[in-house]
C-alpha positions as CSV (number, residue, x, y, z in Angstrom):
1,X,109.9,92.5,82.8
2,X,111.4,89.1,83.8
3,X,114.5,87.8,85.3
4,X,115.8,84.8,86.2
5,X,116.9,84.7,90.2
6,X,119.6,83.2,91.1
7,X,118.0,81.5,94.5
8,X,115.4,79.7,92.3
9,X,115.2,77.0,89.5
10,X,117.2,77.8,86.4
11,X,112.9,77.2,84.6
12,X,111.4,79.5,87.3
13,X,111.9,83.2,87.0
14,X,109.9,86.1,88.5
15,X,107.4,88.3,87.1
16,X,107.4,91.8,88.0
17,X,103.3,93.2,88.5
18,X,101.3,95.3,90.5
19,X,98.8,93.9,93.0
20,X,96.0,95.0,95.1
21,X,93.5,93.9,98.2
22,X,90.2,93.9,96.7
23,X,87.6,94.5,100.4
24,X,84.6,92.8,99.8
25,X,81.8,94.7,102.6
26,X,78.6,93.9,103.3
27,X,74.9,95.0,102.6
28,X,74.6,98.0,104.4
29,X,70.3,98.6,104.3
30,X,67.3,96.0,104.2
31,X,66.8,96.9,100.3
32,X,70.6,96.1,99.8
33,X,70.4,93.0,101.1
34,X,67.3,91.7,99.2
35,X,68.9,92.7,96.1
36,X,71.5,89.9,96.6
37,X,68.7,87.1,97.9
38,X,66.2,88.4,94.9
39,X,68.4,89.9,91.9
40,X,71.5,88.1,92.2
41,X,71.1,84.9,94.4
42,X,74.2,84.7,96.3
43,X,77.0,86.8,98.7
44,X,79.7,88.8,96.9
45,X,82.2,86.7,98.8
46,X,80.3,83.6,97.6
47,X,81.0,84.5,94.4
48,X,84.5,84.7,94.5
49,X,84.2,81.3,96.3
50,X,81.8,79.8,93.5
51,X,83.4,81.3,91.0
52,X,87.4,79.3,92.0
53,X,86.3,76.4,90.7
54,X,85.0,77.5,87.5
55,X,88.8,79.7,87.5
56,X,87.7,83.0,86.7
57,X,85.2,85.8,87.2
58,X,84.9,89.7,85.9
59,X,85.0,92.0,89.2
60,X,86.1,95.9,89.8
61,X,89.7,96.3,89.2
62,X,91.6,99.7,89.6
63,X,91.6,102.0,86.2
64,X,95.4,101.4,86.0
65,X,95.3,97.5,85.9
66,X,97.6,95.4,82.9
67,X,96.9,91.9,82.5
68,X,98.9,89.5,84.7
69,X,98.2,92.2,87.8
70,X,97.7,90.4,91.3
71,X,94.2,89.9,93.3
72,X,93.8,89.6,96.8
73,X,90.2,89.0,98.1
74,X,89.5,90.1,101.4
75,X,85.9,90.0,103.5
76,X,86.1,93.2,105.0
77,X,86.3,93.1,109.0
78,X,83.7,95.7,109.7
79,X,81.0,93.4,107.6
80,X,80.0,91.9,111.2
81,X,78.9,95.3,112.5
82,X,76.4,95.5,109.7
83,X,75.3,91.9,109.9
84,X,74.5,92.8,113.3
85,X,72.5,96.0,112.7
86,X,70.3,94.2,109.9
87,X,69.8,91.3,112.0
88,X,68.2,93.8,114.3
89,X,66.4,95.8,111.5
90,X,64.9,92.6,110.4
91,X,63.0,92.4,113.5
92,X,61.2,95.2,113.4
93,X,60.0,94.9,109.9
94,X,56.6,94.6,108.4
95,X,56.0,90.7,107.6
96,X,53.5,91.9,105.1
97,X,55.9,93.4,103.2
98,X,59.2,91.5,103.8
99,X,59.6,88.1,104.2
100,X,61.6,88.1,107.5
101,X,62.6,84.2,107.7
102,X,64.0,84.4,104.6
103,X,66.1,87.6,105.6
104,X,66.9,85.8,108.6
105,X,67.8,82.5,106.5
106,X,70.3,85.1,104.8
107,X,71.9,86.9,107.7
108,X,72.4,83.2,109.5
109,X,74.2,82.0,105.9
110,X,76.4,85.8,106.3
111,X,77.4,85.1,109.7
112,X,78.9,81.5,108.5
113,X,81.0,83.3,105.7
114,X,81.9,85.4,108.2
115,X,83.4,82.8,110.9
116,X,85.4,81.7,107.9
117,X,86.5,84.6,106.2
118,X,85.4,88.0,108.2
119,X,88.6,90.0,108.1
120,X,90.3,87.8,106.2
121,X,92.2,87.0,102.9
122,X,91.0,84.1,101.5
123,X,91.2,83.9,97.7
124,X,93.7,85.0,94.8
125,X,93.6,85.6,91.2
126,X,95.3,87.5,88.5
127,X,94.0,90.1,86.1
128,X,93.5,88.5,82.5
129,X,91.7,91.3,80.5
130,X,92.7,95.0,79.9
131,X,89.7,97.1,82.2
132,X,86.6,98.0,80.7
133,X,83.7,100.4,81.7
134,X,81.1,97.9,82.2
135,X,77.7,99.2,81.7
136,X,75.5,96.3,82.2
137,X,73.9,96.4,86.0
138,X,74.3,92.1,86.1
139,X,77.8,92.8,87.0
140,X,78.2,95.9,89.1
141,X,79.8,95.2,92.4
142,X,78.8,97.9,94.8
143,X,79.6,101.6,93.1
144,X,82.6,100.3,90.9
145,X,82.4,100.5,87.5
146,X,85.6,99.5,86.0
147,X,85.9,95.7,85.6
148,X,87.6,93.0,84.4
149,X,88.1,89.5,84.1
150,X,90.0,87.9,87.1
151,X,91.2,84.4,86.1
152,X,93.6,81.2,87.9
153,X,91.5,82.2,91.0
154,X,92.4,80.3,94.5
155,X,90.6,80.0,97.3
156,X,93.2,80.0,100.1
157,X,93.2,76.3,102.6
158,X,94.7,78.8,105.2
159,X,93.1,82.8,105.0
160,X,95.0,85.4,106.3
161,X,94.0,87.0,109.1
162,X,94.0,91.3,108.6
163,X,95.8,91.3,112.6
164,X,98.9,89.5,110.6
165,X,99.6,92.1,108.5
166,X,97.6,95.3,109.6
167,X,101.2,96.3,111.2
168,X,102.7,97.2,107.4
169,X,99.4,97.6,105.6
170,X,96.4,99.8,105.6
171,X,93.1,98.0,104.3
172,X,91.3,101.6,102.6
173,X,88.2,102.2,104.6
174,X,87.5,104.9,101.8
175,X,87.6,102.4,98.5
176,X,87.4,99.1,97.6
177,X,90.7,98.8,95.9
178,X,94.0,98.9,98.5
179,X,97.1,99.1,96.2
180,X,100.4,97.3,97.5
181,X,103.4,98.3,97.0
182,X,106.6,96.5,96.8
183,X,107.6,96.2,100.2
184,X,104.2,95.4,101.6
185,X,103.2,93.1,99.0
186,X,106.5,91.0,99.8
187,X,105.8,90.8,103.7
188,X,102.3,89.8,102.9
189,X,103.5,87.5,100.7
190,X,105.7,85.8,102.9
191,X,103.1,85.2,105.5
192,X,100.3,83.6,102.2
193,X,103.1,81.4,101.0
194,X,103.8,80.3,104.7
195,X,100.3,79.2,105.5
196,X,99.3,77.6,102.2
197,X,100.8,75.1,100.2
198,X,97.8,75.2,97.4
199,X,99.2,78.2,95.7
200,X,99.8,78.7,91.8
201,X,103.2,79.2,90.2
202,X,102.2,82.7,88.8
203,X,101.6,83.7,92.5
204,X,104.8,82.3,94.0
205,X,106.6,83.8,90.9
206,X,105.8,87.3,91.5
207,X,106.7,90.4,92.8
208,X,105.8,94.1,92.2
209,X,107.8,96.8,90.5
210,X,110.5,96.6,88.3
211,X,114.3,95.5,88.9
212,X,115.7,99.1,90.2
213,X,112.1,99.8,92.4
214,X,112.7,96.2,94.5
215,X,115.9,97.6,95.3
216,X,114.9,100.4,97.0
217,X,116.0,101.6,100.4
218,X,116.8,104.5,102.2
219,X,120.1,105.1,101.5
220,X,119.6,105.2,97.7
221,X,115.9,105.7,97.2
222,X,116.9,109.4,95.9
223,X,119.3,107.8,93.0
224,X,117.0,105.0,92.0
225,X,113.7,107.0,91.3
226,X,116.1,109.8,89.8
227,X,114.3,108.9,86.3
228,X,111.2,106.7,87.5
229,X,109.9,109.4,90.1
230,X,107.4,111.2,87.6
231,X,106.1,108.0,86.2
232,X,104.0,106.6,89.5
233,X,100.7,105.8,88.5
234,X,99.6,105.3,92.0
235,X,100.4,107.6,94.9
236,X,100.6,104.6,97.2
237,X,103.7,103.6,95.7
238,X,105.2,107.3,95.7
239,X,104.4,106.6,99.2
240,X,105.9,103.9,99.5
241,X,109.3,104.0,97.2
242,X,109.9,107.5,97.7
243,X,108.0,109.7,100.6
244,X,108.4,107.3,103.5
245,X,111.8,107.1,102.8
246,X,111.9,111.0,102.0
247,X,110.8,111.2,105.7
248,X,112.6,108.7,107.2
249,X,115.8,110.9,106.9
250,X,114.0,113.8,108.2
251,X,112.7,112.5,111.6
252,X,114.1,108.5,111.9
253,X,110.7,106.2,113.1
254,X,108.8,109.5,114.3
255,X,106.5,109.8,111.4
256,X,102.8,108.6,111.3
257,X,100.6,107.6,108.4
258,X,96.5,108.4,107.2
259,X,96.1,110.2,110.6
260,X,92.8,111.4,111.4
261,X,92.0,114.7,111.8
262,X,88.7,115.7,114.0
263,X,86.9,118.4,112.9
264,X,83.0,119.0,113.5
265,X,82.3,119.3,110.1
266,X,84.2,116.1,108.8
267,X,85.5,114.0,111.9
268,X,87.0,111.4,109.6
269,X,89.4,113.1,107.4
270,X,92.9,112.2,107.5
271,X,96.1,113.9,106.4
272,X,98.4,111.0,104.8
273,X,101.4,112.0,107.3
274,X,102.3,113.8,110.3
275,X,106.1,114.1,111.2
276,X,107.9,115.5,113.9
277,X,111.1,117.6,113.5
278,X,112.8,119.5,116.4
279,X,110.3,118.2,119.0
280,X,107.1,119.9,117.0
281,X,104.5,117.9,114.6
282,X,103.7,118.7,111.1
283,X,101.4,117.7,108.4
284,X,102.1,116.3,105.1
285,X,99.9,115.3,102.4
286,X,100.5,113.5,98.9
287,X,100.2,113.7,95.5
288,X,101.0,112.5,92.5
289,X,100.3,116.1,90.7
290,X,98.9,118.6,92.8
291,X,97.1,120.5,89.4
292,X,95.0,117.4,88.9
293,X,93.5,117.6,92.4
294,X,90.3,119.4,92.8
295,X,89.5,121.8,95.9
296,X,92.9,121.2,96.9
297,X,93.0,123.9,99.2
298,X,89.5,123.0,100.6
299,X,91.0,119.8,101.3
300,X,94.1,121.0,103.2
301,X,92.3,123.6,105.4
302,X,90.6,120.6,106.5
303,X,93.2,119.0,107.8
304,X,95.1,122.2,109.6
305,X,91.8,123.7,111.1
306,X,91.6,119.7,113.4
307,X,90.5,120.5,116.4
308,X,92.7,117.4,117.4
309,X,94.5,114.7,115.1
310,X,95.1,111.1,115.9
311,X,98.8,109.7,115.7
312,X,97.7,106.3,115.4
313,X,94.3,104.5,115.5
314,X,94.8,104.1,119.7
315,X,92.8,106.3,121.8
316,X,95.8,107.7,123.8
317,X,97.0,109.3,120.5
318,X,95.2,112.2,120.6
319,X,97.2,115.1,119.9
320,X,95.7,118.9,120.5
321,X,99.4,120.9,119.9
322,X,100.5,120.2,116.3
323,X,101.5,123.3,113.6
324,X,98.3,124.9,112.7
325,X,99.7,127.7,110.8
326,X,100.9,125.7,107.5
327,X,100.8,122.5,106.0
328,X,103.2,120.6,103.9
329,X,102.5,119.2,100.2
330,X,104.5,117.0,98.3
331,X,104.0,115.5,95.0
332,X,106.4,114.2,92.3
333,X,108.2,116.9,91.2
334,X,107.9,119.2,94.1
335,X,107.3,120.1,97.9
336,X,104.9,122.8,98.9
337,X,104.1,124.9,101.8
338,X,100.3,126.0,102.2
339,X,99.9,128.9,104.7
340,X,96.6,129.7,106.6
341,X,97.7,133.5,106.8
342,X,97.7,133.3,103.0
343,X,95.9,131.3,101.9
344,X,98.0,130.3,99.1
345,X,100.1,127.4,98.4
346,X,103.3,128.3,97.5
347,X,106.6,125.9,95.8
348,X,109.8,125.4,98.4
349,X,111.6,123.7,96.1
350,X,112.0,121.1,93.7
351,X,112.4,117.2,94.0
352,X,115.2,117.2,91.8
353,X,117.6,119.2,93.9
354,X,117.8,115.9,96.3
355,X,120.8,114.2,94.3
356,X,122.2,112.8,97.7
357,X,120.7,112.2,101.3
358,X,122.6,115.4,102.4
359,X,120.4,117.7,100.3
360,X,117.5,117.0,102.2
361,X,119.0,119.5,105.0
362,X,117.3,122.1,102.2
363,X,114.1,121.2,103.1
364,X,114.7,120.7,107.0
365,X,115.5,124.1,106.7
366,X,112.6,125.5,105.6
367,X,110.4,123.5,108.0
């Protein structure tokens, strides 16, 4: 969908996509990292880097992707921590069956990308073929194996540091691929078009969603998605255009996002929300359609059985007292209660008898 805005040239117009953050890591093992000296001769980020000036290159996209979708490279932050580690490894290797310099040569060349672009955005491109299962190993970047081309790349004069815009967005530490929706992608926007003056119409021309969904706020959230709500293909942006706004007339700013709940089992799981109502904290987690999720339950157990969560990624967050006897579910067509004594997760009510902001109260009620 295009439009013409009014703010811009009468030849400009703006075109409506979706984008993501694409986290290029780092070698994790010794083996890893002479597959990239040995089998493929250079860096994942250096290939984004190479690959700018020739304008395109194929690379893992998410299974959703249409052509004209926005890139955003980014060299993941953590990528130092592992430098480190097989810096230290490389020591303690047998020369006869390593060649240590060379490794060496290699970890000195991934400390310079890293002084430039650790924790950074610092190239963009859009999507210019539908996705494809690619089979042949030559182009498999880490455990993706969806692909497509990725052309009009940029490298970025000015990257974009992840402490500019780790306030509104959440780089996934669980998958390459961090979606962006509307909102986010704009503020990130703002701060890229800021800090470089390189960048390419298509870029400067876009935005995500369609007209109605870059309208969205809290007040009419609830008439806008009225006919749009089942059709999210990503649950970040039911997150984004629908839940957070779903909870920010329930509890104000008192909600929390991907919070992570310590348990001995699995200390890194996290519950996409925890709100507080009437002075108590509960969890909620998200789905797009709760009868395509596998282990479900499993998963939501997991959560309520914490022995403590965190609020927020600071230390002093640590809460012990939060509900422990249920857990709330929402996904696009309903909100469910799951309930230890149970063990069954059981329908409140549905999404569709919020027609005004008042008829939320029938959920607060049921909290």
């Amino acid at each position: 969908m295009i439009i013409i805005d009014a703010n811009l040239p009468q030849k400009s117009s703006i075109s409506f996509i979706n984008a993501h953050i694409n986290n290029i890591s780092f070698p994790k093992t010794i083996e890893e990292l002479e597959h990239f000296i040995y089998e493929r001769g250079s860096y994942n980020v250096e290939d984004v880097i190479n690959e700018c000036s020739i304008g395109y290159t194929i690379w893992t996209v998410p299974r959703n992707s249409a052509i004209g979708d926005i890139v955003l490279y980014f060299h993941a932050k953590t990528a130092i921590q592992w430098i480190r580690k097989l810096e230290t490894a490389t020591q303690n290797l047998d020369e006869s069956k390593h060649d240590k310099n060379l490794l060496t040569e290699w970890l000195t060349k991934a400390r310079g990308l890293y002084s430039l672009y650790g924790g950074k955005i610092f190239a963009i491109g859009r999507i210019k073929s539908r996705p494809e299962l690619e089979e042949e190993e030559q182009n498999i970047h880490w455990s993706g194996r969806v692909y497509a081309k990725v052309g009009d790349l940029v490298l970025l004069q000015n990257p974009i540091d992840i402490n500019e815009f780790n306030s509104f967005i959440t780089v996934s530490r669980q998958s390459a691929i961090t979606p962006l929706p509307s909102n986010e992608y704009q503020k990130l926007k703002n701060i890229i078009v800021t800090k470089n003056d390189n960048l390419p119409e298509y870029y400067l021309d876009s935005k995500i969603g369609d007209y109605n969904l870059s309208k969205i706020n809290a007040t009419n959230f609830l008439q806008i998605t009225k006919e749009y709500r089942t059709r999210f293909l990503l649950e970040t942006n039911f997150r984004s255009y629908y839940v957070n706004y779903l909870l920010h007339n329930i509890c104000g700013k008192n909600f929390y996002k991907e919070c992570q709940c310590h348990t001995s089992k699995n200390p890194l799981a996290r519950v996409d929300n925890i709100f507080q109502y009437n002075g108590k904290l509960y969890m909620l987690e998200v789905k797009l359609n709760i009868n395509l999720e596998k282990n479900l339950i499993e998963q939501l157990k997991q959560y309520i059985n914490a022995e403590y969560v965190y609020l927020t990624n600071e230390k002093n967050c640590k809460i012990y007292d939060f509900e422990k006897e249920y857990i709330f579910v929402i996904d696009t067509l309903a909100i469910y209660k799951y309930s230890v004594k149970s063990n069954q997760l059981t329908k409140l009510l549905s999404l569709d008898e919020f027609k005004t902001l008042s008829d939320i109260q029938k959920f607060t009620i049921l909290i």
